[in-house]
C-alpha positions as CSV (number, residue, x, y, z in Angstrom):
1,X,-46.1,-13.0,-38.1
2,X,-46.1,-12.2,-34.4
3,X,-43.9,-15.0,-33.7
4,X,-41.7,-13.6,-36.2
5,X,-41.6,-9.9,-34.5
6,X,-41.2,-11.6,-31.1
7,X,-37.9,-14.3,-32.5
8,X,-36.3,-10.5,-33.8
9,X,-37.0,-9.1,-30.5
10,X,-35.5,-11.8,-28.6
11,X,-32.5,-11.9,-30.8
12,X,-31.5,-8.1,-30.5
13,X,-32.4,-8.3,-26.6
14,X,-29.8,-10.8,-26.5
15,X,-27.4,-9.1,-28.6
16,X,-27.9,-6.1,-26.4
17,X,-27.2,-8.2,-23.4
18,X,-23.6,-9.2,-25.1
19,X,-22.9,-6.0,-26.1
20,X,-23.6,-4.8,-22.7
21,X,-21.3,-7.7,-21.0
22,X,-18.2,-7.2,-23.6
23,X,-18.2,-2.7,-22.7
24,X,-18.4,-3.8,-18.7
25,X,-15.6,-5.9,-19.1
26,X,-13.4,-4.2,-21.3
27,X,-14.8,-1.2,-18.4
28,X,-13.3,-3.6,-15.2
29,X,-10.1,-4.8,-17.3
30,X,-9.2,-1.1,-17.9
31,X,-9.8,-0.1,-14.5
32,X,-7.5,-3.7,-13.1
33,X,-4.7,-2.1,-16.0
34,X,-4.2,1.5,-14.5
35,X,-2.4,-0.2,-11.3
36,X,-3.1,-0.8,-7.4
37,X,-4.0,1.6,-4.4
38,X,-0.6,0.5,-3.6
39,X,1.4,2.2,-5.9
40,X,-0.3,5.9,-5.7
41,X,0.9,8.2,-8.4
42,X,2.9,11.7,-7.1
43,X,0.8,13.7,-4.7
44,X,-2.2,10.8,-4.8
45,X,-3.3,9.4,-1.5
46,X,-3.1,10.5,1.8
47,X,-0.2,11.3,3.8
48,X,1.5,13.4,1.1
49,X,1.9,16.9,0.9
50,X,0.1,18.7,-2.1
51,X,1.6,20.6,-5.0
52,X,2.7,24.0,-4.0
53,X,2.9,23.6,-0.3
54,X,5.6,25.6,1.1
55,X,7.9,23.3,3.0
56,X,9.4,24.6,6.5
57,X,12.8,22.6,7.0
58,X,15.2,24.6,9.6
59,X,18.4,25.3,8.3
60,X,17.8,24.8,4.6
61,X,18.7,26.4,1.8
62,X,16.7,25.8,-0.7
63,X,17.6,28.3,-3.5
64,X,21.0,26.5,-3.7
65,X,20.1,24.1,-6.0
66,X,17.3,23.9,-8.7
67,X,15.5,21.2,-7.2
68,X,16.0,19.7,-3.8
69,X,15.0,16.0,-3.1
70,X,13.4,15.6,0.2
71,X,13.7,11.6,1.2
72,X,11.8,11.2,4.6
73,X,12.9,8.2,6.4
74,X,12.8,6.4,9.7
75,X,15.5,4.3,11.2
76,X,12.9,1.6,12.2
77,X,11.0,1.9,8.6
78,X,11.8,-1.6,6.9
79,X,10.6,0.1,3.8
80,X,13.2,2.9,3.9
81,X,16.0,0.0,3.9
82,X,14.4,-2.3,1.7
83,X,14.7,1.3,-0.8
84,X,18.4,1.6,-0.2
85,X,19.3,0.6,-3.6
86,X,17.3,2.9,-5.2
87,X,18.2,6.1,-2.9
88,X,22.2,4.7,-3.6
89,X,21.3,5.6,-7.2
90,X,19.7,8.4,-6.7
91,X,22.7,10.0,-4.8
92,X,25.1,9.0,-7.2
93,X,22.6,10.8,-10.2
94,X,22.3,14.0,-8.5
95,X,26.3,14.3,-7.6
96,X,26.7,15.9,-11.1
97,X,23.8,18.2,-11.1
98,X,22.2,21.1,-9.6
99,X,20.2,18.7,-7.3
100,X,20.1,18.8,-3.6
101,X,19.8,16.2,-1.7
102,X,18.1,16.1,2.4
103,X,17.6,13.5,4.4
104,X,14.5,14.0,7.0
105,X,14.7,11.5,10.2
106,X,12.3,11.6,13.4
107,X,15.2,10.3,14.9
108,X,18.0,13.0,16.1
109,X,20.2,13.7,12.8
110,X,23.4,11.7,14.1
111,X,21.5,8.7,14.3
112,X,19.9,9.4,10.8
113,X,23.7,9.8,9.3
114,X,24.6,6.4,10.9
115,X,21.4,4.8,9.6
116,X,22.6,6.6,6.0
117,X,26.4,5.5,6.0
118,X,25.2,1.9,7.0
119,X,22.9,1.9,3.8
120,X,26.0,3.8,1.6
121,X,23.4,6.8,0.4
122,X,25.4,9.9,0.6
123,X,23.3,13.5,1.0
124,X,24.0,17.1,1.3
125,X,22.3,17.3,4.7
126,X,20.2,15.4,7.7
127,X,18.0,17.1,9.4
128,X,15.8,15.5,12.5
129,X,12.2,17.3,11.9
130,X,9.0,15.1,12.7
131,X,7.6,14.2,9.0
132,X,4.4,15.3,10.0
133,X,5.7,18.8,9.5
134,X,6.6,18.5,5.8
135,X,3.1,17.1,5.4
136,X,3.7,13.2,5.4
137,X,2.0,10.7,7.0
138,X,4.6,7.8,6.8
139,X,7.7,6.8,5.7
140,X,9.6,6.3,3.3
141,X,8.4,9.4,1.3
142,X,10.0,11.2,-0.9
143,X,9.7,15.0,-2.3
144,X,11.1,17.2,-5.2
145,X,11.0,20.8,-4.0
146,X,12.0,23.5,-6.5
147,X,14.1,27.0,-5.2
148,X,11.5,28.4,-2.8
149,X,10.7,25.1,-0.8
150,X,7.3,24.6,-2.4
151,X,6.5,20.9,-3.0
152,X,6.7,20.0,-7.2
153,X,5.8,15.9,-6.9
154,X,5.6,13.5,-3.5
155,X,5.9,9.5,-3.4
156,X,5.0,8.7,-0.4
157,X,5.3,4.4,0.6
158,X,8.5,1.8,-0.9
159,X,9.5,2.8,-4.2
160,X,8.7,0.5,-6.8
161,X,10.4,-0.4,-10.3
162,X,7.5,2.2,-11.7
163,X,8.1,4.9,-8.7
164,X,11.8,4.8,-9.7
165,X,11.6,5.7,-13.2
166,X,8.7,8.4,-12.1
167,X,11.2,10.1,-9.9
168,X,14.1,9.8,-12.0
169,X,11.9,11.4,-14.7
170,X,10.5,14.6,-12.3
171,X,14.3,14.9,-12.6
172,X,15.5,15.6,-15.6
C-alpha cells in the first residue's frame, strides 16, 4: 500500500514538474514575442522626452498646424540617412494636411537644409537647436507635438518597418 501512495506521489510530482516547465516557457516565448530593447515603443527608453513636456523651439509656431512633427537629425547620424526614405514619405503625407513639419539639426540650419535637399525630404522649417534641449539624447528622433508644443509620442533611434506604421498611425 505504501508503495502505492509513494508511485501516486511521484507521478503528480512529475506532472507538477511539466506543468511547471510548459507555463515558464510559454512565460519566456511571450516575453521573446513583445520585441527587442532595440525597437522601444513611443516615449519608452531613455533619451526621449516624456508625454506632455512643453517643447521650447525658437521661432516656432506651433498653433499653426494641429500636430507638428519634430524629426531631430544630425548630419553625421548614419541612422538619420539610412531613414531617408521613410522621412521622404512622411513629407509627401503631411503636404495635404494640417501637419507641420520641423527639422532640428546641431549643425547651423543651412547646413541642415543641404543635408535635407541632398536626402529630397522637404519641411516647413530647420531650425539649429542642440537636441538635448527638446529632451533627446540621440539622433534620429522623432516627435509629434500638438498646438501648444507639448510632446504627444517620441521615437527616438532608426525607424523601423514597425516604427513607421506607429508614426504614420499617431497621425491620422
Amino acid at each position: 500500500m505504501a508503495e502505492k501512495v509513494a508511485t501516486k506521489i511521484e507521478f503528480f510530482a512529475n506532472l507538477s514538474v511539466i506543468a511547471v516547465a510548459l507555463l515558464g516557457g510559454a512565460v519566456l516565448l511571450q516575453s521573446l514575442n513583445r520585441g527587442t530593447p532595440a525597437a522601444p515603443k513611443p516615449l519608452a527608453g531613455a533619451g526621449a522626452p516624456r508625454a506632455g513636456t512643453k517643447l521650447l523651439l525658437p521661432g516656432v509656431n506651433w498653433a499653426q498646424h494641429e500636430l507638428t512633427v519634430v524629426l531631430v537629425l544630425s548630419t553625421q547620424c548614419h541612422f538619420c540617412t539610412e531613414s531617408a526614405p521613410f522621412y521622404q514619405r512622411l513629407a509627401k503625407g503631411v503636404q495635404s494636411r494640417d501637419i507641420g513639419l520641423i527639422a532640428v539639426f546641431p549643425q547651423e540650419a543651412a547646413r541642415g537644409e543641404g543635408y535635407l535637399k541632398e536626402m529630397g525630404v522637404s519641411v516647413h522649417q530647420v531650425i539649429q537647436s542642440n537636441p538635448s534641449t527638446l529632451g533627446v539624447r540621440g539622433t534620429p528622433g522623432l516627435i509629434l507635438a500638438n498646438r501648444e508644443g507639448s510632446v504627444t509620442h517620441a521615437w527616438i533611434g532608426r525607424v523601423s518597418l514597425e516604427r513607421e506604421s506607429e508614426i504614420v498611425a499617431q497621425l491620422k
